[in-house]
TIVONU-163921 format. One line per 2 residues: number of its first residue (from 1); for each residue x, y, z of N, C-alpha, C. Coordinates in steps of 0.001 Angstrom, whole numbers, m for minus. Example, Ala and Ser with C-alpha at 12.3 -4.5 7.8 and 13.67 -1.06 7.14 Angstrom:
<nodes>
1 = 13190:m5690:7800:12300:m4500:7800:13200:m3300:7800 ~ 12850:m2250:7080:13670:m1060:7140:12900:30:7870
</nodes>
This chain:
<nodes>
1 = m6983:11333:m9688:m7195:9999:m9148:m8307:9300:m9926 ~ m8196:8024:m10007:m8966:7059:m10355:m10114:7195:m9879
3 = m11460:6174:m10579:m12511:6253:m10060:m12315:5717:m8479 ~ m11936:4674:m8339:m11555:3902:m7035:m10482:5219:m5987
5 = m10376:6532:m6268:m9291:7313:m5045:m8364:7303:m5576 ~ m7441:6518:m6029:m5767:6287:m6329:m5236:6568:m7853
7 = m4430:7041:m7621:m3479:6841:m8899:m1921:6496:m8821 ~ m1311:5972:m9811:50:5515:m9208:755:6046:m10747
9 = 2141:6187:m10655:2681:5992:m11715:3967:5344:m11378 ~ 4579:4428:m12443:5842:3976:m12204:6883:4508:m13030
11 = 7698:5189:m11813:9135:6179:m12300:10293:5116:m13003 ~ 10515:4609:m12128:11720:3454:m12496:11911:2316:m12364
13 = 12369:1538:m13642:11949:24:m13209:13710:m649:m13251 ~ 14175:m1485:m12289:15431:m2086:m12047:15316:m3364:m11749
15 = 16272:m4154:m11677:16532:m6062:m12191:15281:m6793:m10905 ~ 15457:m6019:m10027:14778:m6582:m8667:13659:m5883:m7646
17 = 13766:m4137:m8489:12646:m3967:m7623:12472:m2438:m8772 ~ 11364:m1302:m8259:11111:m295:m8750:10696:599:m7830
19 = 10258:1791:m8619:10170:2977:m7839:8625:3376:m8061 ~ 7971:4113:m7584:6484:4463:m7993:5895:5659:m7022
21 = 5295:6585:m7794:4850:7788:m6899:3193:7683:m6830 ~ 2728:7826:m5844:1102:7390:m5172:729:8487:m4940
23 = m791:8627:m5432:m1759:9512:m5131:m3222:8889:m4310 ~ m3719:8834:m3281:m4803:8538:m2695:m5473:9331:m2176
25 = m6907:9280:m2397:m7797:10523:m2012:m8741:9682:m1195 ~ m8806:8224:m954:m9502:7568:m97:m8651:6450:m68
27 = m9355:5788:835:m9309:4476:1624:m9072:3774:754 ~ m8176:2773:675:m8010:1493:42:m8141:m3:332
29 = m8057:m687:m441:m8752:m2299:103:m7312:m2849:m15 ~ m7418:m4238:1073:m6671:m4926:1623:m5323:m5482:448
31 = m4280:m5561:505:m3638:m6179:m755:m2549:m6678:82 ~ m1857:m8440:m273:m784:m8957:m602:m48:m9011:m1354
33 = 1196:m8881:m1781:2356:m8723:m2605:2933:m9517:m2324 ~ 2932:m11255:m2654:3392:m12417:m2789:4861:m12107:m2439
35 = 5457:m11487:m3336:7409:m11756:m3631:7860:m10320:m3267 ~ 6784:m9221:m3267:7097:m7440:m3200:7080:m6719:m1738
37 = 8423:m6708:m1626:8116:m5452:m713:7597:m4418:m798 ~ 6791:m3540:263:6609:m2293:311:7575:m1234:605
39 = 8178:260:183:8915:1132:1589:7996:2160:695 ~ 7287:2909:2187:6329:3645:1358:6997:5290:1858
41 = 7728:6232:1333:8029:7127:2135:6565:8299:2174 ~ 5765:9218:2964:5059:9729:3157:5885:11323:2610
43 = 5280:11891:1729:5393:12889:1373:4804:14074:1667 ~ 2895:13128:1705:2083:14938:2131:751:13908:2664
45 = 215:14794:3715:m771:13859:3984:m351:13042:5338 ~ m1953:12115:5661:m2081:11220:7017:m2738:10230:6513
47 = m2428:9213:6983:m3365:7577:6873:m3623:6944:7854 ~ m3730:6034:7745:m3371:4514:8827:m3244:3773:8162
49 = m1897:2843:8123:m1636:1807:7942:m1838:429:9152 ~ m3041:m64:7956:m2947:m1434:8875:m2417:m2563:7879
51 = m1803:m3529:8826:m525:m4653:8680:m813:m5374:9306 ~ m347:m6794:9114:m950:m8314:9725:m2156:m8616:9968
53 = m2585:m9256:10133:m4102:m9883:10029:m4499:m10813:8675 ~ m5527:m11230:8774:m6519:m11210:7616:m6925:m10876:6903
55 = m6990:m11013:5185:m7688:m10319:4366:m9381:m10973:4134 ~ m10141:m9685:3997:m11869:m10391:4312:m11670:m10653:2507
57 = m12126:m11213:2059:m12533:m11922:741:m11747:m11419:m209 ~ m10775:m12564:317:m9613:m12204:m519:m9570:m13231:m1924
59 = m9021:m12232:m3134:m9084:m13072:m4448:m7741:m12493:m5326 ~ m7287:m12897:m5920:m6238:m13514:m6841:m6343:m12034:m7814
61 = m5893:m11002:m8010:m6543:m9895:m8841:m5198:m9907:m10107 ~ m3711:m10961:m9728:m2999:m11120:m10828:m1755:m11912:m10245
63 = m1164:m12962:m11104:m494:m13647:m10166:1028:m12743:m9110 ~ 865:m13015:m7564:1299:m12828:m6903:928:m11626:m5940
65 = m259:m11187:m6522:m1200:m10056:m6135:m2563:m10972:m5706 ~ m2484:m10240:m4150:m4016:m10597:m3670:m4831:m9471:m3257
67 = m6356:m9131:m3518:m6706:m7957:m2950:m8258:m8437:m1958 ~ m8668:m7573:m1415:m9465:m8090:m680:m10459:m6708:129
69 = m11452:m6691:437:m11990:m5508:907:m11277:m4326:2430 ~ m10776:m5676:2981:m9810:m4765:4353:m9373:m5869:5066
71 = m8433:m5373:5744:m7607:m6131:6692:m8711:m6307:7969 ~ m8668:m7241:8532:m9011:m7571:9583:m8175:m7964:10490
73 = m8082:m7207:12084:m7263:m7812:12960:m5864:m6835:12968 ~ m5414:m6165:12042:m3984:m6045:12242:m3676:m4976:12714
75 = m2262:m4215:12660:m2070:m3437:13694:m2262:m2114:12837 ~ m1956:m1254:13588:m2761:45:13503:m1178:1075:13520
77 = m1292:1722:12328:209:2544:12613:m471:4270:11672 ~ 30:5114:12541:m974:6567:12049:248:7193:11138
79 = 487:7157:9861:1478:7663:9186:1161:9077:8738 ~ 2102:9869:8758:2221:11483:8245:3259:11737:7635
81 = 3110:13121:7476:4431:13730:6194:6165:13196:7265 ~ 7017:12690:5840:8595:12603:6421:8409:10450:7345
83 = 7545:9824:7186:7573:8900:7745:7799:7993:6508 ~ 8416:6984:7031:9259:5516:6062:8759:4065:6765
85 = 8355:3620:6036:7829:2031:6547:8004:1179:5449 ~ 8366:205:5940:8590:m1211:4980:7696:m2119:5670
87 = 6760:m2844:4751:5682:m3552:4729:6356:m5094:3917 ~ 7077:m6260:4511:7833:m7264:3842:6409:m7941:2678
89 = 7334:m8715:2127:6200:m9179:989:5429:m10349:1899 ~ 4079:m10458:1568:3590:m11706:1995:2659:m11351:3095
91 = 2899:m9949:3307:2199:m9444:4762:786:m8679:4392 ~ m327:m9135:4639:m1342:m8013:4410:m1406:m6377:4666
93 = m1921:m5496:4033:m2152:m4570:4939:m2709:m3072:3470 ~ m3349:m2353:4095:m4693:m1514:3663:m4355:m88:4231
95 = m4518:1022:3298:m4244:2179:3782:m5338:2974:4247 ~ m5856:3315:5453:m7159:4249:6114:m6602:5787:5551
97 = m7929:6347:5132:m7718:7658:5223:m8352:8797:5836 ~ m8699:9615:6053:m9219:10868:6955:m10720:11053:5486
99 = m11881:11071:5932:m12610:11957:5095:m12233:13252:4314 ~ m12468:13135:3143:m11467:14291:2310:m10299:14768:2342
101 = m9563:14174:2213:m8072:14065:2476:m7267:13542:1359 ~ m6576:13837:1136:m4902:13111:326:m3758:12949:932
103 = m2969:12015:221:m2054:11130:970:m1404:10524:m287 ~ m431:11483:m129:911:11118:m1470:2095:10440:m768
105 = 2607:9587:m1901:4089:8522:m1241:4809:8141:m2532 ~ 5725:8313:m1856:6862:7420:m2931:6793:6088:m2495
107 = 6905:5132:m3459:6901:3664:m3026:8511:3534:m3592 ~ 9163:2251:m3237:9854:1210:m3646:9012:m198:m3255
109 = 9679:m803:m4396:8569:m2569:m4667:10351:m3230:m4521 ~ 10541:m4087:m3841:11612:m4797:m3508:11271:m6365:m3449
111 = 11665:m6977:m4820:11316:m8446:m4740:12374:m9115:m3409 ~ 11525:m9855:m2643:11713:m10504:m1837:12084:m11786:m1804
113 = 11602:m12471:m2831:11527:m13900:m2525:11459:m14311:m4149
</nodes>
């Protein structure tokens, strides 16, 4: 993992969306995906996903990408191994993690819009 916890790599790229395998060893900050869906399948590992709300100081980090320190306000969902969630594009939301912990996922990115 990165200095920042994460590492990602992208497996496959197709006309409208891609594939990508996630490594997180901490907490991550708030991000929008303008046109991208999320489906994050949970492989190994626990988080919390929070969704809807507010992003606290949120800035422009590349067009259609917003990032921001954390969600504020949104809902609270406790993800573990074998769980599937789709996060639509346009929707905030920030992955919590357990102190010393990892939390691997397969993503799909599904342009939306």
């Amino acid at each position: 993992a990165a200095p920042g916890g994460s590492a990602s790599a992208k497996l496959a790229e197709y006309p409208r969306h891609f594939t990508m395998i996630a490594l997180r060893k901490k907490s991550g900050g708030a991000e929008i995906h303008e046109k991208f869906a999320d489906f994050f399948f949970v492989v190994r590992g626990k988080a919390t996903l929070v969704t809807g709300g507010t992003v606290v100081d949120a800035q422009t980090a590349s067009p259609g990408e917003i990032k921001g320190t954390q969600v504020q306000g949104g809902v609270r969902t406790s993800l573990q191994e074998g769980d599937v969630v789709h996060i639509p594009a346009g929707v905030p939301h920030q992955l919590l993690l357990p102190d010393h912990s990892e939390f691997v996922y397969f993503v799909i990115k599904v342009q939306e819009q």
